[in-house]
Structure formats: structure tokens, C-alpha cells
mmCIF file of the N, C-alpha and C atoms, coordinates in Angstrom:
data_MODEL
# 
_entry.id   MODEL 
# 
loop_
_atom_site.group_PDB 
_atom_site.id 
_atom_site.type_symbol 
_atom_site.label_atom_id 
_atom_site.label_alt_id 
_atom_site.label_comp_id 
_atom_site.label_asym_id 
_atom_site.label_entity_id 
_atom_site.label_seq_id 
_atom_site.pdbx_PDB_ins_code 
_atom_site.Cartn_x 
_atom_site.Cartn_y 
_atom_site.Cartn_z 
_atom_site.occupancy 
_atom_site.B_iso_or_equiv 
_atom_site.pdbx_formal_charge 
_atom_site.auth_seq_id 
_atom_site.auth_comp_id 
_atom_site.auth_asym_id 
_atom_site.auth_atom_id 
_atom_site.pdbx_PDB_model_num 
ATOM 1   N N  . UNK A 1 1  ? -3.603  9.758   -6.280 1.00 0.00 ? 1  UNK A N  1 
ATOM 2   C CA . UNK A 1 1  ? -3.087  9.580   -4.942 1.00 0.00 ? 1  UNK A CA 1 
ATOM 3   C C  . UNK A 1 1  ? -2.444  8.202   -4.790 1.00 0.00 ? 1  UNK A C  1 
ATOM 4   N N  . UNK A 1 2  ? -2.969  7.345   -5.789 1.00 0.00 ? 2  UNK A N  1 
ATOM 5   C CA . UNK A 1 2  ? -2.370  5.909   -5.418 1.00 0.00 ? 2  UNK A CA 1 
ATOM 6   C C  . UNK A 1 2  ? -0.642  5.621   -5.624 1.00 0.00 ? 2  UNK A C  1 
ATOM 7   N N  . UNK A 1 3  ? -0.530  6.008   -6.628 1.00 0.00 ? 3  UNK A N  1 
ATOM 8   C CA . UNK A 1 3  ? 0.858   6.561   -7.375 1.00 0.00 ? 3  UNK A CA 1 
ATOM 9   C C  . UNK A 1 3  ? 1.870   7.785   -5.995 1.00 0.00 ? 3  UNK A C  1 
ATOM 10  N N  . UNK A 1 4  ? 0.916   8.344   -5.774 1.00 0.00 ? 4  UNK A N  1 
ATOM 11  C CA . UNK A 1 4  ? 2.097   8.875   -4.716 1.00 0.00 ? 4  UNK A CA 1 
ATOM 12  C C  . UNK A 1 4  ? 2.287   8.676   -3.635 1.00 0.00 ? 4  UNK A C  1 
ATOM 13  N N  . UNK A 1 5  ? 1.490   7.445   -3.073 1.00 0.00 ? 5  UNK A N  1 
ATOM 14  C CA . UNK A 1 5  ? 1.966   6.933   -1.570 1.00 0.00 ? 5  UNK A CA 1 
ATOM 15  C C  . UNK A 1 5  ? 3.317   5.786   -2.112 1.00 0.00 ? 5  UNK A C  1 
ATOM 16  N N  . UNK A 1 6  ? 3.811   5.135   -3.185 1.00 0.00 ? 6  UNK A N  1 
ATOM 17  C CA . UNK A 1 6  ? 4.229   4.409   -3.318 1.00 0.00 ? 6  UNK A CA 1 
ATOM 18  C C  . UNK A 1 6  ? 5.606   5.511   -3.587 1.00 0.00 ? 6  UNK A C  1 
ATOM 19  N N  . UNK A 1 7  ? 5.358   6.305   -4.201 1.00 0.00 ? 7  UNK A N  1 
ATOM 20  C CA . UNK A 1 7  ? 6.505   7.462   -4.524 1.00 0.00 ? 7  UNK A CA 1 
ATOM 21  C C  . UNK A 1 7  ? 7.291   8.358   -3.464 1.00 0.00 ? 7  UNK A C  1 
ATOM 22  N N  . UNK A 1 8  ? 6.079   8.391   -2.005 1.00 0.00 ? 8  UNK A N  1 
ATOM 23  C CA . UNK A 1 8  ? 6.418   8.426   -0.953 1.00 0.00 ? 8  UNK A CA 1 
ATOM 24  C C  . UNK A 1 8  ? 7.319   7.607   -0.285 1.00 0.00 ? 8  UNK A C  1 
ATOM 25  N N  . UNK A 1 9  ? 6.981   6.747   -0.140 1.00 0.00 ? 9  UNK A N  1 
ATOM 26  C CA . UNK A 1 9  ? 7.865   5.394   0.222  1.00 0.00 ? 9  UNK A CA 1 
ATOM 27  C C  . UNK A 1 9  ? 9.133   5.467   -0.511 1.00 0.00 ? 9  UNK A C  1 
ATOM 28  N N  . UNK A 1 10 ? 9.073   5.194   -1.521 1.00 0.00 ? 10 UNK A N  1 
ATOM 29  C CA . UNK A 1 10 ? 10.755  5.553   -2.043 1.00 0.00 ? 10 UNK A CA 1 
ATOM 30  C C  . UNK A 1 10 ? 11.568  6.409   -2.004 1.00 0.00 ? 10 UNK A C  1 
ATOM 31  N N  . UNK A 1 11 ? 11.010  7.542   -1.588 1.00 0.00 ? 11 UNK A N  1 
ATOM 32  C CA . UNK A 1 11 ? 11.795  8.420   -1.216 1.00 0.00 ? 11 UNK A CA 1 
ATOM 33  C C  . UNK A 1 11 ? 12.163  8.847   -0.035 1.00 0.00 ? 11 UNK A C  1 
ATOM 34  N N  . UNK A 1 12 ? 11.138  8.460   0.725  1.00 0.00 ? 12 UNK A N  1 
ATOM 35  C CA . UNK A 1 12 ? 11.758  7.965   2.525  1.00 0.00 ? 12 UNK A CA 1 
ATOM 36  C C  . UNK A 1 12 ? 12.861  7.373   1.728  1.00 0.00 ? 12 UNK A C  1 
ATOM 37  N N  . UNK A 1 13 ? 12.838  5.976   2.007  1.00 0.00 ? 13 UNK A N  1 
ATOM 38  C CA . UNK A 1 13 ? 13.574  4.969   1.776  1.00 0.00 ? 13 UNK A CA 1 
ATOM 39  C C  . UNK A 1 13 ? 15.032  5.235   1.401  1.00 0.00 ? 13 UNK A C  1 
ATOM 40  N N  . UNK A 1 14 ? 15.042  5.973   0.175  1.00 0.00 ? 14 UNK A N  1 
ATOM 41  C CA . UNK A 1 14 ? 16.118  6.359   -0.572 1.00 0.00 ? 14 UNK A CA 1 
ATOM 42  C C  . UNK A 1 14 ? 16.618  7.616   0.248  1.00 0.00 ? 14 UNK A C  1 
ATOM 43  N N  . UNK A 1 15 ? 16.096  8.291   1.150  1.00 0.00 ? 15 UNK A N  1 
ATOM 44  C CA . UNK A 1 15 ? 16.394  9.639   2.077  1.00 0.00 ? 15 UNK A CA 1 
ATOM 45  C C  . UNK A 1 15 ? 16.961  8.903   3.137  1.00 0.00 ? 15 UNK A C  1 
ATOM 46  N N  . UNK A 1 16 ? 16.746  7.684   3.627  1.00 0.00 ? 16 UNK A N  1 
ATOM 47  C CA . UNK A 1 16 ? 17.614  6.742   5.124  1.00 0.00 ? 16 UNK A CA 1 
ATOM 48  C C  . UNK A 1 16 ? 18.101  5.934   4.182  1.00 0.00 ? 16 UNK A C  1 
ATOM 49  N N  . UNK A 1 17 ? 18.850  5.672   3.186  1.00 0.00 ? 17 UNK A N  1 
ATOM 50  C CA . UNK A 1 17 ? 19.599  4.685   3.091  1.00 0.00 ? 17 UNK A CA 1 
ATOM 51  C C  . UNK A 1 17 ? 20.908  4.370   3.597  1.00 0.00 ? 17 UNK A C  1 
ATOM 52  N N  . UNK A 1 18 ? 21.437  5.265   3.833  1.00 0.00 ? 18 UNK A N  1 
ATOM 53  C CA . UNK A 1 18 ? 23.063  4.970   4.312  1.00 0.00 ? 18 UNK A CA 1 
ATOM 54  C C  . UNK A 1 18 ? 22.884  5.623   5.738  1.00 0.00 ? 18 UNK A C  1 
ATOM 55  N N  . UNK A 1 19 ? 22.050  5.197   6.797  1.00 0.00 ? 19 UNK A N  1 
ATOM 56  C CA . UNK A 1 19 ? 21.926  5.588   7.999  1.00 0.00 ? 19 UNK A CA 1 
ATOM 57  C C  . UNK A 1 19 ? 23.437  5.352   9.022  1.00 0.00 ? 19 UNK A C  1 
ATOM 58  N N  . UNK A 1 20 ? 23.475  6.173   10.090 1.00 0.00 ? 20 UNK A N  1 
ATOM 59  C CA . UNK A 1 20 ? 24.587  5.840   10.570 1.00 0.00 ? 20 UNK A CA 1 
ATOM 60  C C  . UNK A 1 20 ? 23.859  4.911   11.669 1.00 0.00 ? 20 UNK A C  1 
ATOM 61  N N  . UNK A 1 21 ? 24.899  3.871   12.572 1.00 0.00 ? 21 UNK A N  1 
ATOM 62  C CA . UNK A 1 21 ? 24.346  2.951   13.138 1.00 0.00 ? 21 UNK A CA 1 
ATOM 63  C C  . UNK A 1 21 ? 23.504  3.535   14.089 1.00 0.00 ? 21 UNK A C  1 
ATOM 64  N N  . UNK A 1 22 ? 24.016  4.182   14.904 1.00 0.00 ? 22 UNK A N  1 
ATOM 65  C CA . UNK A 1 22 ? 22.860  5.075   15.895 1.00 0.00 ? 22 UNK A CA 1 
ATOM 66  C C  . UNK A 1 22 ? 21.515  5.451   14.810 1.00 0.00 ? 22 UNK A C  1 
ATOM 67  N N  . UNK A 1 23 ? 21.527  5.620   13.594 1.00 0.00 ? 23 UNK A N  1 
ATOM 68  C CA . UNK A 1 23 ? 19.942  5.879   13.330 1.00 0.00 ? 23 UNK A CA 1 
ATOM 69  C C  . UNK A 1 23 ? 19.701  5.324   12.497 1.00 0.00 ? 23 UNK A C  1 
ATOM 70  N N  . UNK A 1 24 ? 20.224  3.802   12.575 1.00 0.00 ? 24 UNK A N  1 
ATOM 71  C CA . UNK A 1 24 ? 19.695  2.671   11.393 1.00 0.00 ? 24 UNK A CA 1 
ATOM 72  C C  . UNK A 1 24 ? 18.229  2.330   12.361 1.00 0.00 ? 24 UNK A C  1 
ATOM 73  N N  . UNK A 1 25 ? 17.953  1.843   13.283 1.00 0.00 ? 25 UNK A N  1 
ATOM 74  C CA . UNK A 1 25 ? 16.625  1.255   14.485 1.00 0.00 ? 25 UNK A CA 1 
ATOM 75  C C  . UNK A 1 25 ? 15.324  2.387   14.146 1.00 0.00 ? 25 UNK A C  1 
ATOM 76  N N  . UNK A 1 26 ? 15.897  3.989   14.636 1.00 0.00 ? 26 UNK A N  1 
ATOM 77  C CA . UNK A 1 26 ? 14.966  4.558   13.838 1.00 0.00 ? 26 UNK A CA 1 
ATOM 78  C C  . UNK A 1 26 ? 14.217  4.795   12.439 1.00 0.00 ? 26 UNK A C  1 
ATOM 79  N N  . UNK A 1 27 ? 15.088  4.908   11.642 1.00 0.00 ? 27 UNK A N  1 
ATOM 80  C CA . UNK A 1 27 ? 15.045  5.173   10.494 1.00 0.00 ? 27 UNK A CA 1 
ATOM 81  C C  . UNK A 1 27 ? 14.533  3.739   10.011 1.00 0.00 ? 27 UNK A C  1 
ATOM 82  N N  . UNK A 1 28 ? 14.649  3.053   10.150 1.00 0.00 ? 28 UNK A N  1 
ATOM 83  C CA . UNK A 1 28 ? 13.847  1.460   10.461 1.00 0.00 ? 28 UNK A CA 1 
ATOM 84  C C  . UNK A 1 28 ? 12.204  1.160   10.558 1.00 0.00 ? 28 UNK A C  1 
ATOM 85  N N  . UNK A 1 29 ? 12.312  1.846   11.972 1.00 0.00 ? 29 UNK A N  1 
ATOM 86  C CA . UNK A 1 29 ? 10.812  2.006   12.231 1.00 0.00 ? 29 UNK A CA 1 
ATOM 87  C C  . UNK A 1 29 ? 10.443  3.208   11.390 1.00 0.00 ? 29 UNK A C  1 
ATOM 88  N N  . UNK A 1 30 ? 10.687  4.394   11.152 1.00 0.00 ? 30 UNK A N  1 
ATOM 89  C CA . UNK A 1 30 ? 9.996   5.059   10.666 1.00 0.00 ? 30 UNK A CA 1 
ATOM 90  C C  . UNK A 1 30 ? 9.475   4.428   9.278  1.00 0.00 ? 30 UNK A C  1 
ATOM 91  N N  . UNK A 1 31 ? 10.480  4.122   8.829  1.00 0.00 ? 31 UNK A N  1 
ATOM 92  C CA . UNK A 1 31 ? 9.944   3.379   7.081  1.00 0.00 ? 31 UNK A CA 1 
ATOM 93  C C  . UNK A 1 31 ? 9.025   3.049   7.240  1.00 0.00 ? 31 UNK A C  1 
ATOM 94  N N  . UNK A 1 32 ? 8.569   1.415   8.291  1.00 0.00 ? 32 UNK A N  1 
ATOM 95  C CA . UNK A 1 32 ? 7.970   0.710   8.446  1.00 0.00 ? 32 UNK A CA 1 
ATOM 96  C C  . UNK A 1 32 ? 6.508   1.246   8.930  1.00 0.00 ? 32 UNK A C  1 
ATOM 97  N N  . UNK A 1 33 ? 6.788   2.142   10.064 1.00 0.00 ? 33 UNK A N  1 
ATOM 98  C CA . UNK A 1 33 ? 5.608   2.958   9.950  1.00 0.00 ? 33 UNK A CA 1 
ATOM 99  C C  . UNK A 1 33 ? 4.846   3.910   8.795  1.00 0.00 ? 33 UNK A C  1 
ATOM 100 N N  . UNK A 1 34 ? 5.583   4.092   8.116  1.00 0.00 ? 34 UNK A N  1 
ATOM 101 C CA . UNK A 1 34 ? 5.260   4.941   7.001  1.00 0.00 ? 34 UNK A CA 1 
ATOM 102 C C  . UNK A 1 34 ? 4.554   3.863   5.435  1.00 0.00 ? 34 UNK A C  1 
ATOM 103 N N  . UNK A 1 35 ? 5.010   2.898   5.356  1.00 0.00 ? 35 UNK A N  1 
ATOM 104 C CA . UNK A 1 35 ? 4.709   1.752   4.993  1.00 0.00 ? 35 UNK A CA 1 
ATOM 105 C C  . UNK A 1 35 ? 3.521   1.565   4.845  1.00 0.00 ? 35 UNK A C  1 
ATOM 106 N N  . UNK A 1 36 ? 3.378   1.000   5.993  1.00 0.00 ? 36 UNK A N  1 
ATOM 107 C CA . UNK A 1 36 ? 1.894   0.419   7.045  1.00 0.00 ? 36 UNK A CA 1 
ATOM 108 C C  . UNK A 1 36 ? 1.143   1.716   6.180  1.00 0.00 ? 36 UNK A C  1 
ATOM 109 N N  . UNK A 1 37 ? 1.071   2.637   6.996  1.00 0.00 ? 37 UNK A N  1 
ATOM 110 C CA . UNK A 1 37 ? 0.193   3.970   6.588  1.00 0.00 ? 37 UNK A CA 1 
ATOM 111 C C  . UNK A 1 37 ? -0.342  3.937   5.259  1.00 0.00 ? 37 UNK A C  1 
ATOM 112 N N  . UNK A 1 38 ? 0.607   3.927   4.303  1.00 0.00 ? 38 UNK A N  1 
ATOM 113 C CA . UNK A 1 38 ? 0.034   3.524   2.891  1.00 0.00 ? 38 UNK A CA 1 
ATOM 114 C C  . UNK A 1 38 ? -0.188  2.718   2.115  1.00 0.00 ? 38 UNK A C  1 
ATOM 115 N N  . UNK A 1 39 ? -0.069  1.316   3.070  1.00 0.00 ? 39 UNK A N  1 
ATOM 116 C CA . UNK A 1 39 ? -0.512  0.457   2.307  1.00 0.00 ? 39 UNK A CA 1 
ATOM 117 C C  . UNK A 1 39 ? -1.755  0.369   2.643  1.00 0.00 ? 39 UNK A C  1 
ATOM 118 N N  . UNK A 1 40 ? -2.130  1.310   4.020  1.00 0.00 ? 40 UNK A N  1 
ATOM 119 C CA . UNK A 1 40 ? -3.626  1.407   4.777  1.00 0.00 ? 40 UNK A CA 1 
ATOM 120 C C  . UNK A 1 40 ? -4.680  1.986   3.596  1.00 0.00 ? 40 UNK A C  1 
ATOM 121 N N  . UNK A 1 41 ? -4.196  2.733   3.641  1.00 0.00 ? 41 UNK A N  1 
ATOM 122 C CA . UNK A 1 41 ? -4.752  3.903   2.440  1.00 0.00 ? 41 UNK A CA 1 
ATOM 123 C C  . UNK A 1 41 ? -4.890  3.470   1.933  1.00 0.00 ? 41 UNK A C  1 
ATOM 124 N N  . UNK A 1 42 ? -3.830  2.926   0.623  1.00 0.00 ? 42 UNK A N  1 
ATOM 125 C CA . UNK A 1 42 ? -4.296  2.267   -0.745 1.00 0.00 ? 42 UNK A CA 1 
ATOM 126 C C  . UNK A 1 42 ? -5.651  1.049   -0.525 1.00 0.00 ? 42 UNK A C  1 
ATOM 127 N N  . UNK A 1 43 ? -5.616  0.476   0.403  1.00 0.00 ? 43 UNK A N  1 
ATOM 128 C CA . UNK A 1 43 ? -6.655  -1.126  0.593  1.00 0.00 ? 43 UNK A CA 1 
ATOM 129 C C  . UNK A 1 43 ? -8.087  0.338   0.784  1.00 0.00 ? 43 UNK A C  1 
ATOM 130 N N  . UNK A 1 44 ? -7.833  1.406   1.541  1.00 0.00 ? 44 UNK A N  1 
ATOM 131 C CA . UNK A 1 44 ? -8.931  1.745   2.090  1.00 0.00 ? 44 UNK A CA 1 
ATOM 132 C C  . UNK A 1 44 ? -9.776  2.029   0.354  1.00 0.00 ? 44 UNK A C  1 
ATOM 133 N N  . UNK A 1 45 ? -8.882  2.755   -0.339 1.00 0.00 ? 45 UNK A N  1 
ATOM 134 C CA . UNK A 1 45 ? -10.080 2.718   -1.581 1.00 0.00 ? 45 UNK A CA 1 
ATOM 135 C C  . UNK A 1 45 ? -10.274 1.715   -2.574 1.00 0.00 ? 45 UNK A C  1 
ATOM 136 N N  . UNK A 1 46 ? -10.410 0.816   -1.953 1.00 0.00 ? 46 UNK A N  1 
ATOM 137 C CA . UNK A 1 46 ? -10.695 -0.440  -2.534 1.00 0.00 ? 46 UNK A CA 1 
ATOM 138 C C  . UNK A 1 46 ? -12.279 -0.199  -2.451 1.00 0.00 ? 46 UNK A C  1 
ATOM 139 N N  . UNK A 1 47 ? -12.662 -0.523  -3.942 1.00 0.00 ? 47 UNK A N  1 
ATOM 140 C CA . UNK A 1 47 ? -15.155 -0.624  -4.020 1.00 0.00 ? 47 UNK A CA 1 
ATOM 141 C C  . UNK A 1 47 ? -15.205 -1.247  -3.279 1.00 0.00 ? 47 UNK A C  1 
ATOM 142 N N  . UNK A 1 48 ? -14.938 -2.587  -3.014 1.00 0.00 ? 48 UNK A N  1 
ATOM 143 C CA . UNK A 1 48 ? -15.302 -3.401  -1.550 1.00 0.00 ? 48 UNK A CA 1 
ATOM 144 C C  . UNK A 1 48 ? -14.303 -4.367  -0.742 1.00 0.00 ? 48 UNK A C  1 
ATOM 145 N N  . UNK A 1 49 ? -14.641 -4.705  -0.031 1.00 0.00 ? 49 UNK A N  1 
ATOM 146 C CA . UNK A 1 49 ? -13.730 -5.857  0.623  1.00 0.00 ? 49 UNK A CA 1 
ATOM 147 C C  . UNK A 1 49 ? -14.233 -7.231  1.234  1.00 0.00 ? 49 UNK A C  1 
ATOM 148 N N  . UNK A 1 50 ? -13.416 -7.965  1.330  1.00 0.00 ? 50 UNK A N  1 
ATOM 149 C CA . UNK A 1 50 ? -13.750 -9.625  1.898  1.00 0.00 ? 50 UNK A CA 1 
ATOM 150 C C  . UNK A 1 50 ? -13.399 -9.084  3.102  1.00 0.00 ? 50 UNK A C  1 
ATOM 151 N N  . UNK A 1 51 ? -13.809 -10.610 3.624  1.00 0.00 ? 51 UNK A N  1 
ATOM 152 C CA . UNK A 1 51 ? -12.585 -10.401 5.007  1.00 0.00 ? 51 UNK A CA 1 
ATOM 153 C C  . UNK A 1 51 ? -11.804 -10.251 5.272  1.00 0.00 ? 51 UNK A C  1 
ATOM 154 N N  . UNK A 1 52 ? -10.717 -10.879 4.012  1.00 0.00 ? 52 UNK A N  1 
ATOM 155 C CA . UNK A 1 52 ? -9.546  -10.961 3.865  1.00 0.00 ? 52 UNK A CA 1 
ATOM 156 C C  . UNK A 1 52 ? -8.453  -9.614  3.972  1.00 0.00 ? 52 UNK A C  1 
ATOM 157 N N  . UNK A 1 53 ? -9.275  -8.774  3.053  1.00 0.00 ? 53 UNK A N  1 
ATOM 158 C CA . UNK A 1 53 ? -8.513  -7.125  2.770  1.00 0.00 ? 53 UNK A CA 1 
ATOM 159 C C  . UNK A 1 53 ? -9.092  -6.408  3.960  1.00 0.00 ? 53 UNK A C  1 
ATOM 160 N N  . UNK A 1 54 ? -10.279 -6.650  4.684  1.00 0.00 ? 54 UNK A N  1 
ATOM 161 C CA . UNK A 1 54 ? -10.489 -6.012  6.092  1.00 0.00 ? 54 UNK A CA 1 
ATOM 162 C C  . UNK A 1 54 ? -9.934  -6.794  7.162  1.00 0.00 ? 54 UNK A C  1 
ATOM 163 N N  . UNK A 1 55 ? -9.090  -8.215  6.660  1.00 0.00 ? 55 UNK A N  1 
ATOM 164 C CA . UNK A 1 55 ? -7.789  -8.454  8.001  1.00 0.00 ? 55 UNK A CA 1 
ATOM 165 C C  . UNK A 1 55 ? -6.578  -7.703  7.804  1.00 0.00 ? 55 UNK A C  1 
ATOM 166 N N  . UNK A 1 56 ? -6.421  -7.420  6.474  1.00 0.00 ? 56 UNK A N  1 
ATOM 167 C CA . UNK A 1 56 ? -4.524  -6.465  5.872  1.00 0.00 ? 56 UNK A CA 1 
ATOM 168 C C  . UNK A 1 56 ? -5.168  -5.497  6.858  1.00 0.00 ? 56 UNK A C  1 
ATOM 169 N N  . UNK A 1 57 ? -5.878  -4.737  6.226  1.00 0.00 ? 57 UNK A N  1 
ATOM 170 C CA . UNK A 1 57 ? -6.353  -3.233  6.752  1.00 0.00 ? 57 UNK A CA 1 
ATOM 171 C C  . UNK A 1 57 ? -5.812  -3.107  8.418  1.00 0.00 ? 57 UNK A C  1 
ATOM 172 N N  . UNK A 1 58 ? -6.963  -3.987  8.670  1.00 0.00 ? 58 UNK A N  1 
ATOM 173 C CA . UNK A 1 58 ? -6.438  -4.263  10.388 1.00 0.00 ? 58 UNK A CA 1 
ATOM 174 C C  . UNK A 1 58 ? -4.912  -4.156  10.895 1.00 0.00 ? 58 UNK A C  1 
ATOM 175 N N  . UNK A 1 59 ? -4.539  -5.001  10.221 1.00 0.00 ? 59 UNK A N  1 
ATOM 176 C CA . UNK A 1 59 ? -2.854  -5.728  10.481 1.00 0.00 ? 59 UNK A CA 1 
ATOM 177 C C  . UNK A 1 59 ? -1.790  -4.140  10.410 1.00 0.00 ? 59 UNK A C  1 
ATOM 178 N N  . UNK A 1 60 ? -2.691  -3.914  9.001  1.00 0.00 ? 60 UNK A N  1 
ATOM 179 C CA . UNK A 1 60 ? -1.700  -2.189  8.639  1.00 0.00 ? 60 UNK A CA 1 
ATOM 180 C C  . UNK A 1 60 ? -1.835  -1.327  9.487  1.00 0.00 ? 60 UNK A C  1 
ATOM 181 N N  . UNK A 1 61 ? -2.939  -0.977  9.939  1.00 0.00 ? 61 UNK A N  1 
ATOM 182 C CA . UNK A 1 61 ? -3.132  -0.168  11.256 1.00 0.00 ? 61 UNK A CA 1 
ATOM 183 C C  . UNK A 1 61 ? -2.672  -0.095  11.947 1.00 0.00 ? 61 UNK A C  1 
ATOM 184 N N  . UNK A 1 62 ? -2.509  -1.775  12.636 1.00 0.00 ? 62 UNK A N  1 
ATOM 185 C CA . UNK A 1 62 ? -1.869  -2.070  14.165 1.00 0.00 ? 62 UNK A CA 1 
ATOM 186 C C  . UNK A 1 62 ? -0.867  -1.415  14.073 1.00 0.00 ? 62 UNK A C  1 
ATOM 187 N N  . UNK A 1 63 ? 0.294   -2.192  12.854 1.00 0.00 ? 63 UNK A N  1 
ATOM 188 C CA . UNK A 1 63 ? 1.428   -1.986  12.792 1.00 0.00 ? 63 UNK A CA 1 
ATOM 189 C C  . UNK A 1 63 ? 1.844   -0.580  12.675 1.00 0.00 ? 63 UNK A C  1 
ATOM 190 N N  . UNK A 1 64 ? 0.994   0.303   11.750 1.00 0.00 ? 64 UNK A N  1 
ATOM 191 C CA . UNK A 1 64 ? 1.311   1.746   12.083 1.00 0.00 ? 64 UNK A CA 1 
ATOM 192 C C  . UNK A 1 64 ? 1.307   2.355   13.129 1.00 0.00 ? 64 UNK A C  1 
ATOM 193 N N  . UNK A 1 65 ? -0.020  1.824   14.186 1.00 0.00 ? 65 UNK A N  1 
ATOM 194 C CA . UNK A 1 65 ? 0.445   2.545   15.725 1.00 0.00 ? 65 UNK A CA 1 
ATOM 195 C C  . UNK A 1 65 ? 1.403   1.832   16.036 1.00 0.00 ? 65 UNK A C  1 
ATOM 196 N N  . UNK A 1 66 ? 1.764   0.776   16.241 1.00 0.00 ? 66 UNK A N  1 
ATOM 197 C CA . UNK A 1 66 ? 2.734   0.436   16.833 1.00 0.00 ? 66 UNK A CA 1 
ATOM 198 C C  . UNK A 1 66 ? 4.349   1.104   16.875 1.00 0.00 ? 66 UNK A C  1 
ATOM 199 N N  . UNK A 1 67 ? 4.451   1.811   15.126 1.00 0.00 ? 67 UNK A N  1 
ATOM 200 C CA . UNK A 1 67 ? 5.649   2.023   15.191 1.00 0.00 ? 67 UNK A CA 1 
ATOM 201 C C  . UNK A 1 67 ? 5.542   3.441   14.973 1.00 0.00 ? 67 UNK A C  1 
ATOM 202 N N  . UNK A 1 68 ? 4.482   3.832   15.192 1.00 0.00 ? 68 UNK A N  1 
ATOM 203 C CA . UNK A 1 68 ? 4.681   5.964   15.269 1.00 0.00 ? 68 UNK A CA 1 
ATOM 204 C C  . UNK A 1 68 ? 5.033   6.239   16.305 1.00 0.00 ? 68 UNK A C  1 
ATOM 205 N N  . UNK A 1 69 ? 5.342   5.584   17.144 1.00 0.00 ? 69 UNK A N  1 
ATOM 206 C CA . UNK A 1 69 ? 6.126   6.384   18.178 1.00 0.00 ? 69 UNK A CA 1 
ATOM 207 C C  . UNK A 1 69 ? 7.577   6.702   17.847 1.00 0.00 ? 69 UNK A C  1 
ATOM 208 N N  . UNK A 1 70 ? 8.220   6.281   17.275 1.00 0.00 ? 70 UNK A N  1 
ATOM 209 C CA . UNK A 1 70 ? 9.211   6.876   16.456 1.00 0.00 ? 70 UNK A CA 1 
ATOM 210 C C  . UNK A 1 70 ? 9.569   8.416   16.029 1.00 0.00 ? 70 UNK A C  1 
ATOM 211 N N  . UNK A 1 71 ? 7.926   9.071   15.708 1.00 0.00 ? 71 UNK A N  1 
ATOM 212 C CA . UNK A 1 71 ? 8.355   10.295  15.283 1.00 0.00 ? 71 UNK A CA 1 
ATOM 213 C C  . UNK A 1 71 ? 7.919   11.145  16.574 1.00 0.00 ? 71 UNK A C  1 
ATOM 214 N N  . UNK A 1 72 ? 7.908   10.564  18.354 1.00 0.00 ? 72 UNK A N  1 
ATOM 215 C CA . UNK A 1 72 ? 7.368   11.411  19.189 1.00 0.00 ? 72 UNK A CA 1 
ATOM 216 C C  . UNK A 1 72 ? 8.621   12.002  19.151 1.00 0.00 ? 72 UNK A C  1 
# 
């Protein structure tokens, strides 16, 4: 699974690359939300964590709610 959130991502990515200007902002946030999401994931199966990787975690979260409204 680790291997295919990153494989995910590139292929968003590479699926909005030549956005037209009206859906460069979306296609923007969606990445970014989509991002967040798996970089959530990947930290989550981490054996343990500091504080440090339970502040990313946090940070990844936020930022994923923040930008799923994108796909309402």
C-alpha cells in the first residue's frame, strides 16, 4: 500500500497537468488535498511516533479537511 499512495499522486498529478485556467485553482486543491491524505496514511503506519511525526500527522489532516471541499 505504501508504493501506491505515491503512484496515486502521480497520476493525479500527471491527469491535471495541462489544466485550463478556469481549472488550474481546482485541480490545485484537489492535488493538494489528495497529497495531505497520503502522506497521512503513510506516517499513520509508522511502529511508533515522537511528537514530531504526531505534529506532520496533525498538520496532514488539517490540511486535508481544509482542501476537500473541492470535491463537494
Amino acid at each position: 500500500m505504501k508504493g501506491l499512495g505515491h503512484v496515486i499522486v502521480l497520476v493525479f498529478a500527471a491527469t491535471v497537468l495541462n489544466p485550463l485556467v478556469s481549472q488550474s485553482i481546482p485541480f490545485t486543491e484537489a492535488l493538494l488535498c489528495l497529497k495531505n491524505f497520503v502522506y497521512f496514511h503513510l506516517m499513520v503506519q509508522y511502529w511508533y511516533h515522537t511528537e514530531a511525526t504526531i505534529e506532520y500527522m496533525e498538520n496532514y489532516l488539517e490540511e486535508f479537511h481544509f482542501h476537500k471541499v473541492v470535491f463537494s
